[in-house]
C-alpha positions as CSV (number, residue, x, y, z in Angstrom):
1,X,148.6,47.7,16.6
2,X,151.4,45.7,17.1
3,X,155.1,47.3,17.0
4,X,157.7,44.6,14.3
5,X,159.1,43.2,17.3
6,X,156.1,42.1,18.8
7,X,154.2,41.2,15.4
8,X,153.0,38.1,16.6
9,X,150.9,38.7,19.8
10,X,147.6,39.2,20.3
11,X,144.9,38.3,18.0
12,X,145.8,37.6,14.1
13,X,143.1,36.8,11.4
14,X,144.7,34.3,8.3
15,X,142.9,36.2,5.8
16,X,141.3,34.3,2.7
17,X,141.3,36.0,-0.4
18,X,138.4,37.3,-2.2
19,X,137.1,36.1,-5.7
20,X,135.8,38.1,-8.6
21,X,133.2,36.4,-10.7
22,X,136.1,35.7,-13.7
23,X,137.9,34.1,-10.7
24,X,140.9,36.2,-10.3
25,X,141.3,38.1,-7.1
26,X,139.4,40.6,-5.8
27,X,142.3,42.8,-4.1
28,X,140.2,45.6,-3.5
29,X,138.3,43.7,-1.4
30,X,141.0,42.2,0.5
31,X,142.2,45.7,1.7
32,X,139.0,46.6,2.3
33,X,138.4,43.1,5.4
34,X,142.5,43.7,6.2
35,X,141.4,47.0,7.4
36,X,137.7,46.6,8.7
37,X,139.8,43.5,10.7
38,X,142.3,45.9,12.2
39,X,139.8,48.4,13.1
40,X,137.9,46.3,15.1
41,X,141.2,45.3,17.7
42,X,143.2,42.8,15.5
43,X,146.6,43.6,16.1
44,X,147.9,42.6,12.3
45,X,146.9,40.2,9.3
46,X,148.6,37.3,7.7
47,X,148.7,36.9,3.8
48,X,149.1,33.9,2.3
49,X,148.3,31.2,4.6
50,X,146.6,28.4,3.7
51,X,143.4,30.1,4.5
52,X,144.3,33.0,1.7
53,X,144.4,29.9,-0.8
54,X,147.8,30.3,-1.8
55,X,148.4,27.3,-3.8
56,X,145.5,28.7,-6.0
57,X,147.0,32.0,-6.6
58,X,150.1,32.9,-8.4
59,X,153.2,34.6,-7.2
60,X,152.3,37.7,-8.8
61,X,148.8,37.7,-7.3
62,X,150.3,37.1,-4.1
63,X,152.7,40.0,-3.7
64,X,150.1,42.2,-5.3
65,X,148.4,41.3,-2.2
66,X,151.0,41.8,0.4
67,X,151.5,45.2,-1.6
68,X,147.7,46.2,-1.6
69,X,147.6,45.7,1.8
70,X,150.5,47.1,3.2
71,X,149.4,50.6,0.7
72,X,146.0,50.6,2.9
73,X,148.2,51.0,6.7
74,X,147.5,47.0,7.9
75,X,150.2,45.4,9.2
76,X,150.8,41.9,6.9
77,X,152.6,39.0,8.0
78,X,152.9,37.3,4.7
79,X,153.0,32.9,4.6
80,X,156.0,32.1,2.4
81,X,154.3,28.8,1.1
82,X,155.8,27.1,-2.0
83,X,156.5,24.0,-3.4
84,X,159.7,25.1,-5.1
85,X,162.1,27.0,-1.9
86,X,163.2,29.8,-4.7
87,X,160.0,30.8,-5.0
88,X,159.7,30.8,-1.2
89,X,162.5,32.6,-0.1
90,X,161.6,35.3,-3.2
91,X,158.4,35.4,-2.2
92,X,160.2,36.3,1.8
93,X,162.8,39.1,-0.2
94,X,159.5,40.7,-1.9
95,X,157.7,40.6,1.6
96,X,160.7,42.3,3.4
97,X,161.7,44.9,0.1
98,X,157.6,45.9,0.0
99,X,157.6,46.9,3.9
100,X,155.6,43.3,5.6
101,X,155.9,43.2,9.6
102,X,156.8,39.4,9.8
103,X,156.9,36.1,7.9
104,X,155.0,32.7,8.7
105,X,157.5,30.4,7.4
106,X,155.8,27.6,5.8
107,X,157.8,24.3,5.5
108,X,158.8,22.5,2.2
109,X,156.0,20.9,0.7
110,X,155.6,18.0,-1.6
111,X,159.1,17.7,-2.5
112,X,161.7,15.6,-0.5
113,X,158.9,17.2,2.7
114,X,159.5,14.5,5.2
115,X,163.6,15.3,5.1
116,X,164.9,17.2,7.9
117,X,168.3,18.1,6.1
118,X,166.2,19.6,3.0
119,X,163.8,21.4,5.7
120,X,166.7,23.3,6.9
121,X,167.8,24.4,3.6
122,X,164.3,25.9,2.6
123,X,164.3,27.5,6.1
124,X,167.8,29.0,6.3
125,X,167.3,29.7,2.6
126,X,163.8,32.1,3.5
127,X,165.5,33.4,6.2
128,X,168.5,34.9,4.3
129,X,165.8,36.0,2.2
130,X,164.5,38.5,4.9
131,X,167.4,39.4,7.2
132,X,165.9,41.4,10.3
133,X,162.3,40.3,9.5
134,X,160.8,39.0,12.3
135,X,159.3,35.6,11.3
136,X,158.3,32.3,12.7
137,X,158.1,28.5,11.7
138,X,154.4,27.5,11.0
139,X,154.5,24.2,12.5
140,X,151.3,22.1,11.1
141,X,150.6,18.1,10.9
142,X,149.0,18.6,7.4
143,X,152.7,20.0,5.7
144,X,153.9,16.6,6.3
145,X,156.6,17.7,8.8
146,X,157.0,18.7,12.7
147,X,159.5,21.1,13.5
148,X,161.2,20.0,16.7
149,X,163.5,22.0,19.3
150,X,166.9,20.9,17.7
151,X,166.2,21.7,13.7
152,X,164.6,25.2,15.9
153,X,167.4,26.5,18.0
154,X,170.2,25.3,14.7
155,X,168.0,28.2,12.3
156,X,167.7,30.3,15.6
157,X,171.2,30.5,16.7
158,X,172.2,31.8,12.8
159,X,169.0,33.5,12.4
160,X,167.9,35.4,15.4
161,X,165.0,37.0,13.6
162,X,163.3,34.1,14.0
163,X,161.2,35.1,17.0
164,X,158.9,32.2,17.6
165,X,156.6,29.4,16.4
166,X,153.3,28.7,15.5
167,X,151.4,25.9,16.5
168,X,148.6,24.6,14.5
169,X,148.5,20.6,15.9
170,X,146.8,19.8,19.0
171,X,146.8,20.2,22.5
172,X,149.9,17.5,22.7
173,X,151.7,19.6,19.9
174,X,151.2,22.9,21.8
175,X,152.4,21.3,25.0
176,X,155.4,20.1,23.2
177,X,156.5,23.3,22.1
178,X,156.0,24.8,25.3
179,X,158.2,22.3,26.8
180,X,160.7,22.5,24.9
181,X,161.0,25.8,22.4
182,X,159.1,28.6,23.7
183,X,159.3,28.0,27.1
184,X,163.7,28.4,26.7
185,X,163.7,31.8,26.3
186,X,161.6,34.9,27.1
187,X,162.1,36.1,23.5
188,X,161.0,33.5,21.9
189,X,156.7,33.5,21.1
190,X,154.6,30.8,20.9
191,X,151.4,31.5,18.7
192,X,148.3,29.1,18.8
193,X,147.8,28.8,15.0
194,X,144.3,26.3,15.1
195,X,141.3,27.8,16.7
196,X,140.0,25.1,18.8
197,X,143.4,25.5,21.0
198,X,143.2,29.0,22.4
199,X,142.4,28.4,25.8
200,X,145.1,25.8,26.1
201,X,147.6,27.6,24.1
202,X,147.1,30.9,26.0
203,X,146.4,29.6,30.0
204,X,148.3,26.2,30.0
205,X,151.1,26.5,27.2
206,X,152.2,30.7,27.6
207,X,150.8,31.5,24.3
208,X,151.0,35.2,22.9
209,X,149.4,35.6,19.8
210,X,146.8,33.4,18.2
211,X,146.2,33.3,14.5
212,X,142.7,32.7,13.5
213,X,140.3,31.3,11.2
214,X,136.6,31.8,12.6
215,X,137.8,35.6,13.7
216,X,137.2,36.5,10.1
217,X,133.8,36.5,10.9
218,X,133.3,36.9,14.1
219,X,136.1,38.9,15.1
220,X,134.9,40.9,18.3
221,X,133.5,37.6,19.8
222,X,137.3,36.1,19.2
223,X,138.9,39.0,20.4
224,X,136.8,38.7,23.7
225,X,138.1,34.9,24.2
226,X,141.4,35.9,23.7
227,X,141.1,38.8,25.9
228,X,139.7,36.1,29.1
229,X,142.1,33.9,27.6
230,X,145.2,36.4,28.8
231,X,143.6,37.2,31.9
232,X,142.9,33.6,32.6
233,X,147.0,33.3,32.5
234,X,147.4,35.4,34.9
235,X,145.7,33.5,37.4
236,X,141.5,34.9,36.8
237,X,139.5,32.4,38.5
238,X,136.3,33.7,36.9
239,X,137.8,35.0,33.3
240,X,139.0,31.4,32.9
241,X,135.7,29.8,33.8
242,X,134.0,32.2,31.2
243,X,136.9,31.9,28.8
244,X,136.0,27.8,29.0
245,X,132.6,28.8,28.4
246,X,132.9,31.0,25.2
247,X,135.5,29.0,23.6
248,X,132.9,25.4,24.3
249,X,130.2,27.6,22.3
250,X,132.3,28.3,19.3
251,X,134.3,24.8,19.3
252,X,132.0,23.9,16.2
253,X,132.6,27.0,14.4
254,X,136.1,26.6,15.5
255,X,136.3,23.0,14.8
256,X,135.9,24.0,10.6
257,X,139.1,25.6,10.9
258,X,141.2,21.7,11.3
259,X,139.3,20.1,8.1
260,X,140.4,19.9,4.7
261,X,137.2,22.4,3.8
262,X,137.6,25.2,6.2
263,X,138.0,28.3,3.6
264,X,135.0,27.0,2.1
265,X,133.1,26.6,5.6
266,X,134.7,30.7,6.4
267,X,133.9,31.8,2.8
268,X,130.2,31.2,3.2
269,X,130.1,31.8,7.1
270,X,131.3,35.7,5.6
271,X,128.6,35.3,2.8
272,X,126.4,35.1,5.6
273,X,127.8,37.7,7.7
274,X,126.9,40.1,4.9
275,X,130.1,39.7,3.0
276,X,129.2,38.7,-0.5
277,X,132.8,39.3,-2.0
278,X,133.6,35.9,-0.3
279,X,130.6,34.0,-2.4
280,X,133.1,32.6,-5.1
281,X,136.1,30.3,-5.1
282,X,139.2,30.3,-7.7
283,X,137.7,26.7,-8.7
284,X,134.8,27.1,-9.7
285,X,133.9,23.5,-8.2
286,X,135.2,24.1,-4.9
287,X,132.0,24.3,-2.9
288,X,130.0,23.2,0.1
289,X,127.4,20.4,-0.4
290,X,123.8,21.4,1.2
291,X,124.2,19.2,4.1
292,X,127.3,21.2,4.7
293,X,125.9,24.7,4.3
294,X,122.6,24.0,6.4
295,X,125.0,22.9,9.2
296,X,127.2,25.7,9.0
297,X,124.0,28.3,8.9
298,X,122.8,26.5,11.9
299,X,126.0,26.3,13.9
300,X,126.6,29.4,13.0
301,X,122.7,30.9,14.2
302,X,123.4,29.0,17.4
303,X,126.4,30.8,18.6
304,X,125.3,34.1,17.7
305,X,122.0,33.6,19.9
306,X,124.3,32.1,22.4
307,X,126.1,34.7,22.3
308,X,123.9,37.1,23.0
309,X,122.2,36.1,26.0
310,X,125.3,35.1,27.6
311,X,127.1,38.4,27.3
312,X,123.4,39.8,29.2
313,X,123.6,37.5,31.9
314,X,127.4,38.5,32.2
315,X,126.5,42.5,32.3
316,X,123.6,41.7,34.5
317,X,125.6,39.5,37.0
């Protein structure tokens, strides 16, 4: 488990939030996978991102959430997502006052999104929010923003609990940030927030932490690629070959996590899994067509017998 300071390394599951059949949360449950997820090597969880659905869920839900969590010992890094920045930076004062680890700062959506002045504000604004919290910009092409080095270093220099950024573009994106925020100071993490960029992020781009989609359900074979993947930086001729490898035979089942549908692709890959809590969405026509599920069950039957033969060849070698 990760200590506050270093919250965001290693490997970080978004988690996506449960449904009971009246279609209100299922917070039990949600304690339940935060803890299952630690105990298997994940070093914290985050709560909301957009993979916990939180547009769909109210604020109370939310910090019920972060509070249900916390009570069962895993260490939350709760998404300040919001359309309206009060809400946002009280949803970063309840994170810090309930005992969170970190905040993934979520940019201004909807609302005057594409302005940098009024980006600023809803940072600065979360960030006085949570004093001392250790937090970082989630940086995404989807929120209708980009985060760049000079709006950055302006938050850092009055906020210096802003300890890195997360990266959920491409490789171009991830390079960028290397370049020219993470890579200025030793202090300052860079997390690979998309799946299909972990081997970039973490060899070419000095990546940390990665946040993750697919490791909800298959969490030891993620933590295995991001395990190669920190050797790999460190110069492993043969970890980065068979980091290459693993992350080629998941890049379908990591590929769900950049679409518009990817907590309904996870929800049923958990279904599947043997994780029926994760059958329902909060709208009740939110759901996979059956081209879509017969893909996912066969991308998803594919990798595991990959999987499987590979790692005996590996042993055996």
């Amino acid at each position: 488990m990760a200590s506050d300071r270093h919250i965001f390394s290693g490997t970080i599951p978004a988690l996506m939030t449960p449904c009971r059949p009246d279609r209100t949360p299922d917070l039990d449950a949600l304690a339940r996978k935060g803890k299952d997820l630690v105990a298997e090597g994940m070093s914290a969880v985050v709560y909301c991102g957009s993979m916990g659905d939180w547009p769909l869920l109210s604020d109370e839900e939310r910090m019920e959430g972060v509070e249900r969590l916390l009570a069962a010992g895993v260490p939350v890094i709760v998404g300040t997502g919001a359309q309206n920045p009060k809400r946002a930076a009280a949803l970063a004062a309840h994170a810090k006052a309930a005992g969170a680890h970190g905040l993934m700062i979520i940019p201004r959506v909807l609302s005057r999104g594409s302005s940098a002045a009024a980006q600023e504000a809803h940072f600065s604004g979360i960030l006085e929010a949570a004093v001392d919290l250790p937090s970082v910009i989630y940086n995404s092409p989807y929120y209708g923003f980009e985060t760049r080095a000079e709006l950055f270093f302006s938050l850092r220099g009055r906020y210096p609990h802003l300890v890195g950024f997360k990266e959920f573009g491409g490789a171009q994106s991830l390079t960028y940030a290397a370049e020219h925020i993470t890579g200025q100071a030793p202090d300052i993490t860079l997390m690979v927030g998309v799946d299909t960029q972990v081997v970039h992020g973490y060899v070419n781009c000095g990546a940390r932490g990665a946040i993750t989609g697919i490791g909800n359900v298959l969490p030891r074979e993620v933590l295995h690629l991001v395990a190669l993947c920190e050797k790999a930086a460190g110069g492993d001729v043969p970890a980065r070959r068979r980091a290459e490898e693993l992350d080629a035979a998941l890049a379908i089942l990591s590929s769900f996590d950049e679409g518009t549908d990817l907590v309904l692709y996870y929800k049923y890959l958990m279904v599947l899994e043997g994780n029926p809590e994760y059958a329902l969405h909060f709208n009740a026509t939110d759901a996979l067509s059956a081209g879509q599920r017969h893909y996912a069950e066969n991308q998803l039957r594919l990798f595991k017998a990959w999987y499987a033969r590979w790692s005996k060849e590996a042993a055996a070698a």
